[in-house]
C-alpha positions in Angstrom: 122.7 114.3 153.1 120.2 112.3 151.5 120.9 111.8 147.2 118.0 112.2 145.6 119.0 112.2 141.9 122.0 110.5 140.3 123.7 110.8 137.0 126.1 108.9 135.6 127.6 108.8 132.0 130.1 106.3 130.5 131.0 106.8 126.5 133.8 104.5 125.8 136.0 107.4 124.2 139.8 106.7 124.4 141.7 105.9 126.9 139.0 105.6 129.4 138.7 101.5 130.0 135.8 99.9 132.4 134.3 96.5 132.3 131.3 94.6 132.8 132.6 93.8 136.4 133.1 97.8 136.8 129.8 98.5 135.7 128.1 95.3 137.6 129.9 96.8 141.0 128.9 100.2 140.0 124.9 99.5 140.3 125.1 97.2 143.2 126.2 100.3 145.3 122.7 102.1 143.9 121.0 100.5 146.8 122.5 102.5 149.2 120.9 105.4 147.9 117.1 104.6 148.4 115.5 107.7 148.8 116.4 108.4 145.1 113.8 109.6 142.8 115.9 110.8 139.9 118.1 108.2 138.3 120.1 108.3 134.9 122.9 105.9 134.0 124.3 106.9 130.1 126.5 103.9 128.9 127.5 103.6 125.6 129.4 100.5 124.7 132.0 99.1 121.2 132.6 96.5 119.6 136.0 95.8 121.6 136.1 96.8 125.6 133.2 97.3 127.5 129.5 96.2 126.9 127.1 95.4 129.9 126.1 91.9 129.8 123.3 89.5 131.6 125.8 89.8 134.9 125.4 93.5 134.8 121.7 93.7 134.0 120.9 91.4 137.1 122.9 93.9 139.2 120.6 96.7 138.0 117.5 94.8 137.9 118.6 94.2 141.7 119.5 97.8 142.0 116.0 99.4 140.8 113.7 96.9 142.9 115.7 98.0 146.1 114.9 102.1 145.0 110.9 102.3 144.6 110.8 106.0 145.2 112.2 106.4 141.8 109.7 109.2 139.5 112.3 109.6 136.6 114.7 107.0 134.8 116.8 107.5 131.8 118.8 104.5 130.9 121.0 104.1 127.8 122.4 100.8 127.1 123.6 101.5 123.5 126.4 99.2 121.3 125.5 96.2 124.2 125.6 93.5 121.3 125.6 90.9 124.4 122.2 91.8 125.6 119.8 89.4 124.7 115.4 89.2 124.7 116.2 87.4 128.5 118.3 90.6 129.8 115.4 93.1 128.3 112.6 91.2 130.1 114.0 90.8 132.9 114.7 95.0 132.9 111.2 95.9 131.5 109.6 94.2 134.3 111.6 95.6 136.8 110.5 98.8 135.7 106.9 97.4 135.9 107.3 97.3 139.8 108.7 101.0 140.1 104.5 102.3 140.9 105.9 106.0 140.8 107.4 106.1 137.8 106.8 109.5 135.8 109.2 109.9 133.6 111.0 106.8 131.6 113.3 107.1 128.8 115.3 104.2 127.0 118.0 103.9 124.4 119.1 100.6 123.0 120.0 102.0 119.8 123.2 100.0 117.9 122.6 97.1 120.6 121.5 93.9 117.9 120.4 91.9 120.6 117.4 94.0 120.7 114.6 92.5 118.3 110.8 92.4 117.6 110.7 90.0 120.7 112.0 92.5 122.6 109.7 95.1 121.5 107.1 93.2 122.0 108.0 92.6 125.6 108.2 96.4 125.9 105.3 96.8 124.7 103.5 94.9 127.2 104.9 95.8 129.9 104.4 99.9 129.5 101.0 99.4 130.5 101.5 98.5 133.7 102.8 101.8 134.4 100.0 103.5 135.2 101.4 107.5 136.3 103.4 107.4 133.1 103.7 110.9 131.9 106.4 111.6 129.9 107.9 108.5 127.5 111.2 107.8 124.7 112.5 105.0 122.9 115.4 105.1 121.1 115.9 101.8 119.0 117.8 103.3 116.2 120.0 100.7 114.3 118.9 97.7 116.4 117.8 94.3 114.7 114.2 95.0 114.3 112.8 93.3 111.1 109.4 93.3 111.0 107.6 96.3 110.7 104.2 94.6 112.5 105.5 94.6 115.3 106.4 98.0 115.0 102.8 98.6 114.6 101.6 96.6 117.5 104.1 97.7 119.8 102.4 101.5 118.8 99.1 100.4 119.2 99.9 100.5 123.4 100.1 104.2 122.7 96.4 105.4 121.6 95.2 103.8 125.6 98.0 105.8 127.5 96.0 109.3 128.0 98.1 109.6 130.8 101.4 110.1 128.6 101.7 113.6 127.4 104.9 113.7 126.0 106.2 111.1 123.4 109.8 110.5 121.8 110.1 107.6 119.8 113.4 107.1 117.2 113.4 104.2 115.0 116.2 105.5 112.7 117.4 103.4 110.4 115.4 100.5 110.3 115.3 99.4 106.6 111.2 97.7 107.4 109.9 100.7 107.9 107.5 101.6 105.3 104.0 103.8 104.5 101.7 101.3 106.3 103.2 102.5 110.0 102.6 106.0 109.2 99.3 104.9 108.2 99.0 103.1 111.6 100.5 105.1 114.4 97.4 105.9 116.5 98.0 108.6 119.6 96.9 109.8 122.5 94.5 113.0 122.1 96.1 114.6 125.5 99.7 114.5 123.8 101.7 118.0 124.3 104.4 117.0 122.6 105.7 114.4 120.1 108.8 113.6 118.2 109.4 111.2 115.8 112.3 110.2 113.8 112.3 107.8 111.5 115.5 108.6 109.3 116.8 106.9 106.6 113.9 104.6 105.8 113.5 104.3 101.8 110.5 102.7 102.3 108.4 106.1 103.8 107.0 108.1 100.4 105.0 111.5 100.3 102.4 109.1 101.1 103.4 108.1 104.3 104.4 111.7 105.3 100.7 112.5 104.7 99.2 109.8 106.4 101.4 110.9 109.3 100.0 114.4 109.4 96.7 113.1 109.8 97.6 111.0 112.6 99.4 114.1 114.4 96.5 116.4 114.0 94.3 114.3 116.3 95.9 115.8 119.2 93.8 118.3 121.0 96.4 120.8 122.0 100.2 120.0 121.2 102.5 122.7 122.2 105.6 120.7 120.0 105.9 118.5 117.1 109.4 117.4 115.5 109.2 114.5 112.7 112.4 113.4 111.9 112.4 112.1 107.9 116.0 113.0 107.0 118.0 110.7 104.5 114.1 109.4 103.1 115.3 109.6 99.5 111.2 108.9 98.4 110.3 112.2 100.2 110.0 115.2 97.7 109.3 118.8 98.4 105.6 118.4 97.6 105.5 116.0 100.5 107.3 118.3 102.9 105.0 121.2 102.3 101.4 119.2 102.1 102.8 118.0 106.1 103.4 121.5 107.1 99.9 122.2 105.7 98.1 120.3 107.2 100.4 120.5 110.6 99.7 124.7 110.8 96.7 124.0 111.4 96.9 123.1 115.1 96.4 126.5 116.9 98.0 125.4 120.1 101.4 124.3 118.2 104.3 126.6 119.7 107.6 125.1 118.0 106.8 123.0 114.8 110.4 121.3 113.5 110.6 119.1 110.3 113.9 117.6 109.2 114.1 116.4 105.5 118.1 116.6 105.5 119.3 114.4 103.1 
């Protein structure tokens, strides 16, 4: 029987114990299974015990160039605080030579090796994805410090009319500020976005209504969800100008806003 998809998810929750040599031996078997289209490997690290390393992201970036027919990959490497800008390269373009790829989604979030060089990187490599439908990044609590590059990592997104659905989560990140609301440019063909960028101090009412001018450039989104929960410089005035201006997308189907604090 041929495997198609695979999924696979490790949370290090006591008294389950794996290694990096677990996990390394774990992908080299992914070989075997190259008709797969449909891969997801969920592994969420801690600061003592397990945490993939550069030995276990060779074994994968071996793994994926051995499976091309791969459409869909969802890959979490959170709380990896070994991973450095050489492992993330060397995984972003491997995913560069998977020509079939649909449907990518990443998670890094709590893993400080991943930095504004690294999102960079990312950031140039997307591109050369060209059937890319359907993207996410979650960065959340990573060591990203300067909010340009932020911006020009998002600035890939406005030439990908190819993506129509968009999740991007750069959650506490203290460099956030008004000036990427005021920049995030996106695609037109977009069906659905979300967005969280939680707990920044540094987004005002300002921001939030720079970002509902942004979002209403879409042509026919079926779903929005922003994210601005634990933004203490967000008032209620804010909240309801963005919904304002965000009814006013006819296509919209599900419209979600989260101001929590």
């Amino acid at each position: 029987t041929l495997i198609r998809s695979l999924f696979i998810a490790i949370w290090m929750i006591e008294p389950l114990q794996i290694t990096d040599e677990g996990f390394t031996t774990l992908v080299s078997s992914l070989p075997q299974l190259n008709q797969m289209t449909d891969l997801t490997l969920l592994f969420s690290g801690r600061k003592e015990g397990f945490v993939v390393t550069a030995a276990g992201i060779t074994a994968l970036v071996t793994a994926l160039d051995a499976l091309p027919l791969l459409v869909r990959v969802e890959l979490e490497l959170s709380k990896c605080p070994e991973l450095d800008i050489g492992c993330f390269k060397d995984l972003f373009a491997a995913m560069t030579r998977l020509r079939n790829l649909l449907i990518l989604f990443l998670n890094f979030s709590n893993s400080q090796g991943f930095d504004d060089i690294a999102l960079t990187s990312l950031g140039l490599f997307l591109p050369k994805l060209p059937l890319l439908s359907s993207f996410g990044l979650d960065v959340s609590s990573t060591n990203l410090n300067n909010e340009s590059s932020i911006i020009s990592f998002l600035s890939f997104l406005k030439t990908q009319e190819k993506v129509q659905h968009l999740y991007l989560s750069f959650a506490n990140t203290p460099a956030l500020s008004n000036a990427l609301c005021e920049s995030i440019e996106l695609p037109k063909t977009l069906l659905s976005v979300a967005l969280r960028i939680s707990s920044s101090e540094g987004i005002t009412d300002d921001g939030l209504a720079n970002l509902g001018e942004q979002l209403k450039v879409m042509e026919a989104p079926r779903a929005i969800r922003i994210d601005f929960s634990r933004c203490d410089n967000i008032t209620q005035e804010g909240l309801f100008n963005v919904m304002n201006k965000l009814l006013t997308l006819s296509s919209l189907t599900s419209l979600t806003i989260d101001v929590t604090l």
